[in-house]
C-alpha positions in Angstrom: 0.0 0.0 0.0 1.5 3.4 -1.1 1.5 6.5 1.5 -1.3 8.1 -0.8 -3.7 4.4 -0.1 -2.7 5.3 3.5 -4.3 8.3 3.7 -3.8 11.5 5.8 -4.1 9.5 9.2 -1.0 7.8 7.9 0.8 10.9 6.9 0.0 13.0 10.2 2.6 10.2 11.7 5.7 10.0 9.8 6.8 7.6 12.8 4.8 4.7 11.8 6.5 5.2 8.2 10.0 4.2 9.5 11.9 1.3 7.2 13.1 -0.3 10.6 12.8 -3.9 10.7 9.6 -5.7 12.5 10.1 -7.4 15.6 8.6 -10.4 13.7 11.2 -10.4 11.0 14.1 -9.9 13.9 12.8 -12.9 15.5 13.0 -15.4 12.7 15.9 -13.5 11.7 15.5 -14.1 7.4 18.1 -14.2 5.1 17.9 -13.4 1.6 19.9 -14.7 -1.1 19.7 -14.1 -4.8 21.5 -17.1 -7.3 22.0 -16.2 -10.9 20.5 -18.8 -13.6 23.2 -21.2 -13.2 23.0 -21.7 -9.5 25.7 -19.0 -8.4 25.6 -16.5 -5.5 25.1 -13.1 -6.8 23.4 -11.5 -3.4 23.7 -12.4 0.3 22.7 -10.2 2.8 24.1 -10.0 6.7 21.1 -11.9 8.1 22.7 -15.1 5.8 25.9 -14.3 7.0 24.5 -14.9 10.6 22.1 -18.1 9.6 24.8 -19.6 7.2 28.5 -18.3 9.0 30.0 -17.4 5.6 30.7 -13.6 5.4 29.3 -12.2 2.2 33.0 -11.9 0.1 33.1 -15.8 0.8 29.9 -16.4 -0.6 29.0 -14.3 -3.5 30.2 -15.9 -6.8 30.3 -19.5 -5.1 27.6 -22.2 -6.6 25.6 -22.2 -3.8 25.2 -26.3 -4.3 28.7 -26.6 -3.2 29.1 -24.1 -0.5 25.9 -24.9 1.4 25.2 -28.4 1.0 26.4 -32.0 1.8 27.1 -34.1 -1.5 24.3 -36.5 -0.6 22.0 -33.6 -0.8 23.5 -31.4 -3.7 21.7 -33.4 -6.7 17.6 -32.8 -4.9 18.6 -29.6 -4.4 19.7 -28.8 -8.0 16.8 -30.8 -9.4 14.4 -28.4 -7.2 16.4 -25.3 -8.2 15.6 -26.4 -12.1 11.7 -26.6 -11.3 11.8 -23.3 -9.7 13.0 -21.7 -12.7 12.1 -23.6 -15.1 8.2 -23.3 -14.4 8.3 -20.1 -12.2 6.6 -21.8 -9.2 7.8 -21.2 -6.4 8.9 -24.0 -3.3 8.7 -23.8 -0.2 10.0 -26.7 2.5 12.7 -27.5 4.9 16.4 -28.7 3.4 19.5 -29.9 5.2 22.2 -26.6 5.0 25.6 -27.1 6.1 27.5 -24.4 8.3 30.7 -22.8 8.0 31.3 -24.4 11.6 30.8 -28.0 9.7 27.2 -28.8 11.5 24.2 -29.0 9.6 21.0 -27.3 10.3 17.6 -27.7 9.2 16.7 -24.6 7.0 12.8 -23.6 6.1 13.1 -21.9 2.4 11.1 -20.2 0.5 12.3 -19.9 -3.4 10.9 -17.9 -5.7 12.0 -16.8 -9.3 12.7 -13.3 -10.4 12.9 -11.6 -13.5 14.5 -8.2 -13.9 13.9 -5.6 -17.1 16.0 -7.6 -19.9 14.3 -10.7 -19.2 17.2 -12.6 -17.1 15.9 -15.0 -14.7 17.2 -15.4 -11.0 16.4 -17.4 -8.0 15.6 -15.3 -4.8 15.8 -17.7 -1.5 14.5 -16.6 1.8 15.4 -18.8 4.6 15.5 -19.6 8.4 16.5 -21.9 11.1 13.6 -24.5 11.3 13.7 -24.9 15.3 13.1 -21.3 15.6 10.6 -20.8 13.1 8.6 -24.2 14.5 9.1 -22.8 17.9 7.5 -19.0 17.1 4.4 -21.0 15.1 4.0 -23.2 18.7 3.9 -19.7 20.4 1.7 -17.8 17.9 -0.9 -20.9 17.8 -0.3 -20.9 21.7 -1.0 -17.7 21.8 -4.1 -17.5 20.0 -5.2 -20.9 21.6 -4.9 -19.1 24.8 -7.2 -16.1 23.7 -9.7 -17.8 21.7 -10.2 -20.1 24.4 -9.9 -18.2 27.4 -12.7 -17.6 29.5 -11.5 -14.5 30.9 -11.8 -11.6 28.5 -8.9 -10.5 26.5 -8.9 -7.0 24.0 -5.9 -4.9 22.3 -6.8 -1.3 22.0 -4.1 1.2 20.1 -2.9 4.1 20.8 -6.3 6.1 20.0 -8.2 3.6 22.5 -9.3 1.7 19.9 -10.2 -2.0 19.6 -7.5 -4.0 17.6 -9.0 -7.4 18.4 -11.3 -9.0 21.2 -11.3 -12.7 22.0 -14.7 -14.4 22.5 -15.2 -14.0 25.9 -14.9 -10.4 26.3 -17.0 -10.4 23.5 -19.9 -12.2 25.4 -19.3 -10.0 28.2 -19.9 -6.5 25.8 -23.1 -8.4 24.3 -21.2 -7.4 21.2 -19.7 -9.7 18.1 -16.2 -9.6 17.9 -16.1 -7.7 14.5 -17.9 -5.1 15.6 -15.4 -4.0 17.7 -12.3 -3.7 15.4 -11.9 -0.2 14.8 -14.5 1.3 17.7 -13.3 2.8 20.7 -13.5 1.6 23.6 -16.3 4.4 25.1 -18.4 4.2 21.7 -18.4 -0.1 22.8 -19.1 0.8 26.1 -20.7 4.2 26.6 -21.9 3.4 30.7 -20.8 6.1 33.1 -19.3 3.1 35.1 -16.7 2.7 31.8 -15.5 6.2 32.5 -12.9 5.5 35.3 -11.4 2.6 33.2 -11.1 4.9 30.2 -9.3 7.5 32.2 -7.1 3.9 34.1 -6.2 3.5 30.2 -5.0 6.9 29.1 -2.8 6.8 32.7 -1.3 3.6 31.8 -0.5 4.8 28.4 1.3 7.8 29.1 3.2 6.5 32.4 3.6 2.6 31.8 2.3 1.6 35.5 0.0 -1.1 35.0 -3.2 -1.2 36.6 -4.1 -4.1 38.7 -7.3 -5.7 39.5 -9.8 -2.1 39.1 -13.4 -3.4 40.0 -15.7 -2.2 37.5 -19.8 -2.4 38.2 -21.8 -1.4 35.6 -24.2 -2.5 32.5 -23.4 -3.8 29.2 -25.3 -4.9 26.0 -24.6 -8.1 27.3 -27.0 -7.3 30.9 -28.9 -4.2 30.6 -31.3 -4.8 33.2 -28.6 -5.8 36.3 -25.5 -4.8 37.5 -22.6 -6.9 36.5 -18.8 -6.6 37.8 -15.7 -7.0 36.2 -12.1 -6.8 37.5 -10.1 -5.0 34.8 -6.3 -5.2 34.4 -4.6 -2.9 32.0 -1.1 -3.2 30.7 0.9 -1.0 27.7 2.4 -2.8 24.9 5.6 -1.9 23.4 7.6 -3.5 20.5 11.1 -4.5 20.9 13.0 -1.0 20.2 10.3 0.1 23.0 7.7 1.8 20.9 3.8 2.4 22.5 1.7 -0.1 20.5 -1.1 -0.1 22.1 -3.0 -1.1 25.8 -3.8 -4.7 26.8 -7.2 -4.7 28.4 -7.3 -8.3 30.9 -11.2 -8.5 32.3 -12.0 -11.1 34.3 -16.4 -11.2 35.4 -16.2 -10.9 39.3 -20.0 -10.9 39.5 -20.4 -13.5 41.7 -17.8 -12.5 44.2 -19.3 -9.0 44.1 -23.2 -10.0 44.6 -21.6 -12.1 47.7 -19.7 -9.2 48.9 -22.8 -7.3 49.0 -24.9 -10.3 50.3 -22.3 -10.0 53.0 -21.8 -6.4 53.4 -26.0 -6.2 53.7 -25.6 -8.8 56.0 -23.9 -6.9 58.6 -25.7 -3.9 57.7 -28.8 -6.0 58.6 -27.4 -6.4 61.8 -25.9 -3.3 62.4 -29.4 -2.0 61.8 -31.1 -4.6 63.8 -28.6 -4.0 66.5 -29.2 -0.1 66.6 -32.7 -0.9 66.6 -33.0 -2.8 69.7 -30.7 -0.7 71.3 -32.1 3.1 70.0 -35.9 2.2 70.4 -38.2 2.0 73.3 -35.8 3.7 75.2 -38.7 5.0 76.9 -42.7 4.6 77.4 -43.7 7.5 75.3 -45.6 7.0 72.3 -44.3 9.3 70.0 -40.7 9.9 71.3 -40.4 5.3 70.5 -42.0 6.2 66.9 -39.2 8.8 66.4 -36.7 7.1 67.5 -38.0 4.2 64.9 -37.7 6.6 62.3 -33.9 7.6 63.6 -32.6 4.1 62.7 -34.0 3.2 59.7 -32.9 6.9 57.9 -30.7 7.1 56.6 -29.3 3.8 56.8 -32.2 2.0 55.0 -34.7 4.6 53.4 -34.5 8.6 52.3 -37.4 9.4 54.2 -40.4 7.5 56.3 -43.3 8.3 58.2 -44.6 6.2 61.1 -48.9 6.1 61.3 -50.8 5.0 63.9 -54.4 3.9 64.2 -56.2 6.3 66.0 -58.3 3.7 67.8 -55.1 2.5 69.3 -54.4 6.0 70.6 -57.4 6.1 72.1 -58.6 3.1 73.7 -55.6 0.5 73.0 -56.7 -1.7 71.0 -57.7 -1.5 67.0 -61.4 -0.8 66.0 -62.3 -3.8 64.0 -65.1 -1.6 62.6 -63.2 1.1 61.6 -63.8 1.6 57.7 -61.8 3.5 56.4 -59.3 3.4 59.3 -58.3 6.6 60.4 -54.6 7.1 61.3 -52.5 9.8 63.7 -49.2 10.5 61.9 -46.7 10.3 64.9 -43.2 10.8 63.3 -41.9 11.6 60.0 -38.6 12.3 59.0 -35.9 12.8 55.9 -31.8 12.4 55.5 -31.8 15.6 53.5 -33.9 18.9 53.1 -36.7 18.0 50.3 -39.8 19.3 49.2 -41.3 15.9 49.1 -41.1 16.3 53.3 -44.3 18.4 52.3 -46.3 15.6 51.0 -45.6 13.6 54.0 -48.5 14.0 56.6 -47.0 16.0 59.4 -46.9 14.2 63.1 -50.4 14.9 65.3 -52.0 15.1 62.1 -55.2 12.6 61.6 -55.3 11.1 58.2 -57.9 8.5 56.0 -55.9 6.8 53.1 -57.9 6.1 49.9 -58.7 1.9 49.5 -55.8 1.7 47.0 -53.1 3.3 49.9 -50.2 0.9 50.7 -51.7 1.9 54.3 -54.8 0.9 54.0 -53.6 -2.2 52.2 -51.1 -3.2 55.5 -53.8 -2.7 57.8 -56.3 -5.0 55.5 -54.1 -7.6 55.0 -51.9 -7.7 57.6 -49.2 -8.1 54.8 -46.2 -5.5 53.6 -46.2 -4.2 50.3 -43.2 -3.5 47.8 -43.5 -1.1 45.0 -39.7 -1.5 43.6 -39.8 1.1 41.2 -43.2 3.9 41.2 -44.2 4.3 37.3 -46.8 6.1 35.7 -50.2 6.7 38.3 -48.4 4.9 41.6 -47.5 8.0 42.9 -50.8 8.5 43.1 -51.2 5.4 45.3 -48.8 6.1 47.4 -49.6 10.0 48.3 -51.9 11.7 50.4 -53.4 13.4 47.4 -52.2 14.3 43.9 -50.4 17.7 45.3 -48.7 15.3 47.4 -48.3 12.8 44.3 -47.1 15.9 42.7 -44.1 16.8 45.3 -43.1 13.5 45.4 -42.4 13.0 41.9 -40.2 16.3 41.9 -38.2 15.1 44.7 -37.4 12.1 42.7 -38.9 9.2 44.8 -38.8 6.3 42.7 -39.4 3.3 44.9 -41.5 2.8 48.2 -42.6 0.0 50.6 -45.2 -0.1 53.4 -44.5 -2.1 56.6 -47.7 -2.9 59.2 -46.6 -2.4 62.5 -47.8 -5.4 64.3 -48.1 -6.1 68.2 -49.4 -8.9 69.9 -50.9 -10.3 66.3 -52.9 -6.9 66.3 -52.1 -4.2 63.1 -51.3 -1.1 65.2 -50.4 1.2 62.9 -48.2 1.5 59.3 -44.0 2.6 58.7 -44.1 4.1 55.3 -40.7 4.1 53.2 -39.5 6.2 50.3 -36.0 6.6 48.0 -35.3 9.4 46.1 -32.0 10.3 46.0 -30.3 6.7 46.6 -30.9 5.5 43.4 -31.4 1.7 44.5 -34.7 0.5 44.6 -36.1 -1.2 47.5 -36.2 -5.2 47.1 -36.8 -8.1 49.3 -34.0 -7.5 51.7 -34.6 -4.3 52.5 -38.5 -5.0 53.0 -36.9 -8.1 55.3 -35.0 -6.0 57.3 -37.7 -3.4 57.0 -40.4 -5.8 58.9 -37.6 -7.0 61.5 -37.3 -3.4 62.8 -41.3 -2.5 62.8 -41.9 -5.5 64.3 -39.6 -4.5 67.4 -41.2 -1.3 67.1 -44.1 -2.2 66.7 -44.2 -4.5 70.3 -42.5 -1.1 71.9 -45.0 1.3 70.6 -47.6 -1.0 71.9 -46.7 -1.4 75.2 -46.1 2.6 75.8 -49.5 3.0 74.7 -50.3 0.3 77.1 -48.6 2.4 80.0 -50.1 5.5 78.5 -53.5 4.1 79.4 -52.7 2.8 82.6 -50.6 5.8 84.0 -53.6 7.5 82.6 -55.9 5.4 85.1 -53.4 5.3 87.7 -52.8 9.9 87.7 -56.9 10.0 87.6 -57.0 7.1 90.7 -54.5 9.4 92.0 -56.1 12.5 91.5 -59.5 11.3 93.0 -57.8 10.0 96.0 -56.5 13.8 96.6 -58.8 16.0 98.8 -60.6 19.3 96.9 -59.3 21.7 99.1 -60.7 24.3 100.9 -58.0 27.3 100.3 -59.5 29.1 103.8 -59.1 27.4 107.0 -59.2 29.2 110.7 -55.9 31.4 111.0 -54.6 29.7 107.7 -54.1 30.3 104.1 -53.3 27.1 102.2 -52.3 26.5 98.7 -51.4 23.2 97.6 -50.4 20.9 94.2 -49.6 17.4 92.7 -47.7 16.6 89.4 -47.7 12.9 88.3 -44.3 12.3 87.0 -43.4 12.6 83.1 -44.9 11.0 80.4 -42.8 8.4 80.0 -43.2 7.5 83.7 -45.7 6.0 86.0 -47.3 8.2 88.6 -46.1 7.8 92.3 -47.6 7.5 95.7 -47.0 11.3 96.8 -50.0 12.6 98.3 -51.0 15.8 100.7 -54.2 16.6 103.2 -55.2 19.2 104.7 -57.7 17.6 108.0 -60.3 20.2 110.0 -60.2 19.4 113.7 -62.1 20.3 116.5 -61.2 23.4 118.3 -60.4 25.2 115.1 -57.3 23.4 114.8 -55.7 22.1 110.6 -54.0 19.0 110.5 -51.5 19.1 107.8 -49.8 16.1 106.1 -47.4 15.4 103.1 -46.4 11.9 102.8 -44.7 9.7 99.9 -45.5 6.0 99.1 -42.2 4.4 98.1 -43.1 3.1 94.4 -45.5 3.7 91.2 -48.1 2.9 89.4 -51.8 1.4 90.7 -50.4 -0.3 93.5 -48.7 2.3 94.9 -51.3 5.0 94.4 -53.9 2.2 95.9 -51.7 2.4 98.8 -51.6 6.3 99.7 -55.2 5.9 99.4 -55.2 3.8 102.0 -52.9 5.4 103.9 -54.9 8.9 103.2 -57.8 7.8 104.6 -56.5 5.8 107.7 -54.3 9.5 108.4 -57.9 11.3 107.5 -60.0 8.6 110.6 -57.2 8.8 113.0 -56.5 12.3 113.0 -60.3 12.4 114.2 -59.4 10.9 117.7 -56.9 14.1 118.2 -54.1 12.1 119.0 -50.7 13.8 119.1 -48.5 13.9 115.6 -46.6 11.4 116.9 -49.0 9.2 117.8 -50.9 9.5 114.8 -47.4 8.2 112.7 -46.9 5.2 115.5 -50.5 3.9 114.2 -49.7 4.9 110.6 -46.6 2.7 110.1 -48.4 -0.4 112.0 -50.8 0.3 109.1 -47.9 0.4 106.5 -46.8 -3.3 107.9 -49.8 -4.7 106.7 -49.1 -3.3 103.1 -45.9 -4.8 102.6 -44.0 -4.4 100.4 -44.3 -0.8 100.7 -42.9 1.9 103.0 -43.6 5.1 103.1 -42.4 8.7 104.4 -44.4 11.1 105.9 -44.6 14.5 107.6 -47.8 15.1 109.9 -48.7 18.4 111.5 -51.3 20.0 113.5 -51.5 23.9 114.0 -53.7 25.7 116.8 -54.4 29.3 116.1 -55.7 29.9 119.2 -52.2 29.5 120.8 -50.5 29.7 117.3 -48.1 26.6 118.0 -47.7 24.1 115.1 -47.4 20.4 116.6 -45.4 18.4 113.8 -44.0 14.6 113.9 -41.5 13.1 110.7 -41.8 9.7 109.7 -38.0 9.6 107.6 -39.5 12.9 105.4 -37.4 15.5 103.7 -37.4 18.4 106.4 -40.3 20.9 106.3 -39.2 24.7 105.7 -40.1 27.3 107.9 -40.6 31.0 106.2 -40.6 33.9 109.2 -41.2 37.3 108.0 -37.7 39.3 108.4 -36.1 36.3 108.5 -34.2 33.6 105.8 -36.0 30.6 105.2 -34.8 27.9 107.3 -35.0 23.5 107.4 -36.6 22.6 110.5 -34.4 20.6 112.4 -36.7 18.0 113.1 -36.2 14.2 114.5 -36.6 12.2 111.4 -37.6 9.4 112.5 -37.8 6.0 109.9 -40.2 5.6 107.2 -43.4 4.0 107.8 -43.3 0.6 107.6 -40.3 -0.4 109.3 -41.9 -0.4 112.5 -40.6 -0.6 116.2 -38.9 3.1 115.8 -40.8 5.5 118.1 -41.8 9.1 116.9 -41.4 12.5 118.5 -42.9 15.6 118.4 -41.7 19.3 117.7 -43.2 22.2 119.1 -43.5 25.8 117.3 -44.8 29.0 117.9 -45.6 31.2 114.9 -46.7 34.5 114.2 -48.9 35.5 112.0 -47.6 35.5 108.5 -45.2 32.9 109.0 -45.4 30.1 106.3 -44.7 26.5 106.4 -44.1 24.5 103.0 -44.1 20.4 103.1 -43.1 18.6 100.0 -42.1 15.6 98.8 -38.7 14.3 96.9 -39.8 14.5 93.3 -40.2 18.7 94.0 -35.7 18.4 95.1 -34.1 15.5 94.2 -32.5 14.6 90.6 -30.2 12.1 89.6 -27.1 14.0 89.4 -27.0 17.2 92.0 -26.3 16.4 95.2 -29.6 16.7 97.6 -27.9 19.1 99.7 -27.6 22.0 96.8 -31.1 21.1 95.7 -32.3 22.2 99.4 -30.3 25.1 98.8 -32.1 25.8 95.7 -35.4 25.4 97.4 -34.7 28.0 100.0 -33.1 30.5 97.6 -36.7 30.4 95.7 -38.3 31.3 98.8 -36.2 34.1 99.9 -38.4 36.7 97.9 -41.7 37.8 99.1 -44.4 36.5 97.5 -48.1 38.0 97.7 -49.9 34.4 97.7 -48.8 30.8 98.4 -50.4 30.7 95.4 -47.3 32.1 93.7 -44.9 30.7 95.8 -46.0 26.9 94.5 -46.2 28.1 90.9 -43.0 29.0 91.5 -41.5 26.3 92.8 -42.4 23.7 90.3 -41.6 25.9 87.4 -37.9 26.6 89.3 -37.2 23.6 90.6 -39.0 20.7 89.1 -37.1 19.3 86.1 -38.7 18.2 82.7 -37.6 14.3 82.6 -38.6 14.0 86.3 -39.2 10.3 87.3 -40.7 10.8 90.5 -44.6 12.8 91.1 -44.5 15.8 93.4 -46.9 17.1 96.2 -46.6 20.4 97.5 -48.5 22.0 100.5 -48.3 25.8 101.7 -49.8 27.2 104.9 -49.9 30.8 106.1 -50.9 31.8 109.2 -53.4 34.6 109.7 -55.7 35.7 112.2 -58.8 34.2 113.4 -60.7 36.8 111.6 -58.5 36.8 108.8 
């Protein structure tokens, strides 16, 4: 082919133009000699110097017959030589030569006749050692043996990136014949964004020689479309002898199944990472909403973009699912997303109450007890899985493309519905996830349950409580009382803490505070009891000490509880305050002109432990001085020591205050914490006049 056949790709480099040998030709290392008509040596060039041992002055103008061959062998020789030019056909085969050094080697010819301008004939013989040329045909059919048959893929790109050839294999891989690759690049073969790290790999390995090892590669080819495949692509430059870039070898070996167990693995221990988290992040506490949030905290962003957790109303409200309820009605209690999105708008926002349409994969959990999967959301299912189509709407600009619904289910009773969404994690959901998904609502689902459980009976419990408590009267003769009770926190039971205030004869109060040690039903059950055998004994004016002696025989009987307890009586006529302490925080005393102060009062063992006696304190007070009982859950916490939280209390009553009123409002907003465990009863009494 002629530089003008070439074309201008061939003239734009003048390098690939160069004369130089071919490694090829080096290897077999050719001679060429040219005979005359009658057999002698006209040409012999340096590669049959090497092949033969005769410099070229020592052969030219010898008959070739008797300078390269054994007698026995001249007479075939010269009969071939006749044929040859004779007929003009060429011969090609293996001959006997003998060398210079005396030894004969087995040369492979190939003799052809020539004929220059004047019509002379000559004889043109290319030659070379047999063993090396039978060796370099066992490599090249190795070679191609190798890459035909191998079933890891094999492809020679040039320079340009550009397929040269493709064995089978890689061809199966690419989904693409082998033909159709010669000439193509490799991007135009395999246009994938996954294929655009390799193609940079390839230009790197071309300009700096470092090969690259091993790159996984997942992606889709012609071959797969519809699944993720991987690959594990070497890449190695090519050089010729004289160390000349021919091209990239591209080595692919299909990892797929090591990959898909990889990831069976790595979503394996994400499973129970998840599951893990899960049992140790929810139903930290008894509080209905705070356990559905804290559902929602594990499973985003780890397993979905964005969720919402529903809850049958019914459940709310009485505990148990309306069988009746058609179309169920819902109460959205948490809802949350792993990054700011507009489709947070079509979410139904927690507190809200919501009906889902028949077709709603919440209405069909709660039908069929069953989850539903909706791998990828085409055409009208946003539809089904919104609120409305505004929310359908929103949802389809944030990009949500797959969603599942998971009934939360407790005690083989549908409580309620954890809706999840993708939009921005490009995976759809599939039947792991919607595994896993289920595992983690159902744990949920049991701890939801029982803090609506405790919801209802804390609920009963704080109203048993409250109806145990006395209305009171705020006027008694020469006081002014204010009192108060707080159950403890939501996600608590109520307490035992009670307060009286008892009118005796003579004009005389009896105050008490006491504290049954424990919560719940049973524990409010028992300061009822306790309430009302304070309330009949105080009738049979007994001193405060007295009364508390019969209290904790009564406490005996309700073992296992004990109880503290402060009980005082106050006579305005002589204004003295009579008070006993059954192991109760101290009372404070609050004298006009003067600091609050602790009474330093005997304090005496809870009730309940029995065989301790009682005693008695004596006061006088004037009018306007105050006394304030309490019980622990107003001062104690778990991490400030008890002594700075008395402090606390009498720092809050240092002011003066126009009402007890005020001073217990102020109090529990001061001093009461949030997450308090414990219930809290208060009791204020100013003295006034008789007439006041």
């Amino acid at each position: 082919m002629s530089r003008a056949e070439r074309g201008p790709e061939w003239a734009d480099r003048p390098e690939d133009g160069a004369s130089g040998p071919s490694g090829l030709l080096d290897l077999l290392g050719v001679a060429a000699v040219l005979l005359e008509a009658d057999g002698r040596i006209d040409m012999w060039s340096p590669q049959a110097e090497e092949l033969f041992g005769y410099r070229g002055g020592e052969a030219v103008g010898q008959y070739a017959a008797l300078l390269l061959l054994h007698p026995e062998h001249r007479e075939a020789a010269i009969r071939l030589f006749g044929e040859v030019m004779g007929t003009g056909r060429g011969w090609a085969g293996a001959f006997p030569v003998r060398h210079k050094d005396g030894s004969t080697r087995l040369i492979e010819f190939r003799n052809m006749r020539l004929t220059d301008h004047t019509g002379e004939h000559y004889a043109l013989g290319l030659a070379t050692d047999r063993s090396t040329l039978r060796q370099l045909e066992r490599k090249v059919a190795l070679s191609t043996r190798l890459v035909t048959q191998a079933p890891i893929g094999l492809a020679v790109l040039d320079t340009d990136l550009r397929y040269q050839a493709v064995n089978p294999a890689l061809a199966a891989m690419h989904g693409l014949p082998e033909a159709d690759h010669v000439g193509r690049s490799f991007r135009e073969v395999l246009p994938g964004e996954a294929f655009a790290g390799v193609e940079a790999a390839m230009r790197q390995v071309l300009a700096g020689g470092v090969p690259v090892v091993d790159q996984q590669v997942v992606g889709r080819t012609a071959a797969g479309p519809d699944e993720d495949h991987a690959w594990a692509v070497s890449l190695y430059r090519l050089e010729d002898h004289r160390g000349h870039v021919l091209g990239i070898a591209n080595v692919v070996v299909d990892v797929t199944d090591r990959y898909q167990e990889a990831r069976r693995a790595d979503r394996a221990q994400q499973r129970l990472r998840l599951v893990a988290s899960g049992s140790a992040r929810i139903g930290t506490t008894l509080e209905v909403e705070r356990t559905a949030r804290e559902l929602a905290d594990v499973v985003v962003p780890d397993l979905a973009d964005m969720v919402a957790v529903d809850l049958l109303d019914s459940v709310l409200k009485t505990g148990r699912p309306d069988p009746g309820e058609e179309p169920a009605l819902f109460r959205a209690l948490a809802v949350k997303t792993a990054y700011p999105t507009g489709a947070a708008q079509a979410i139904v926002p927690p507190g809200r109450l919501i009906t889902y349409p028949a077709g709603h994969p919440a209405a069909h959990c709660i039908r069929t007890r069953r989850p539903l999967l909706l791998t990828h959301l085409v055409g009208d299912d946003l539809l089904r899985v919104a609120a409305d189509p505004d929310a359908a709407r929103l949802l389809a600009e944030a990009g949500v493309h797959t969603d599942m619904a998971v009934p939360l289910i407790a005690r083989e009773r549908v409580i309620g519905v954890m809706g999840l969404a993708r939009a921005r994690n490009p995976q759809p959901f599939d039947e792991y996830d919607l595994a896993l998904a289920c595992e983690l609502a159902s744990s949920a689902a049991l701890s939801i349950d029982n803090a609506v459980l405790h919801q209802h009976i804390r609920s009963a419990a704080e109203t048993l409580q409250r109806s145990l408590l006395p209305r009171l009267s705020p006027c008694h003769p020469g006081l002014e009382v204010a009192a108060r009770y707080r159950p403890a926190q939501a996600f608590s039971e109520v307490g035992g803490d009670w307060y009286d205030v008892i009118p005796l004869d003579g004009d005389r109060t009896a105050l008490t505070v006491g504290d049954v040690m424990g919560s719940g039903i049973p524990a409010a059950t028992a300061m009822g009891r306790l309430r009302t055998a304070t309330s009949t004994l105080a009738d049979l004016d007994l001193d405060p000490a007295r009364i508390l002696t019969h209290l904790d025989k009564i406490t005996l009987g309700l073992d296992p509880y004990f109880a503290t307890c402060v009980y005082a009586v106050y006579d305005p006529s002589d204004r003295r305050l009579h008070v006993a302490s059954a192991g109760h925080l101290p009372p404070v005393l609050m004298r006009a002109g003067r600091p609050p102060e602790l009474l330093d009062l005997p304090t005496g063992t809870p009730l309940g432990v029995g065989g301790v006696p009682f005693r008695t304190t004596v006061l006088d007070l004037n009018p306007g001085d105050q006394l304030v009982l309490y019980t622990d859950g107003l001062v104690e916490t778990r991490n400030d020591p008890i002594d700075e939280r008395l402090n606390d209390l009498l720092r809050l009553l240092s002011p003066p205050y126009s009402s007890t009123e005020e001073i217990c409002d102020r109090l529990l907003r001061e001093l009461r914490h949030p997450d308090s465990l414990d219930d809290v009863a208060l009791l204020i009494a100013r003295t006034t006049g008789l007439g006041s």
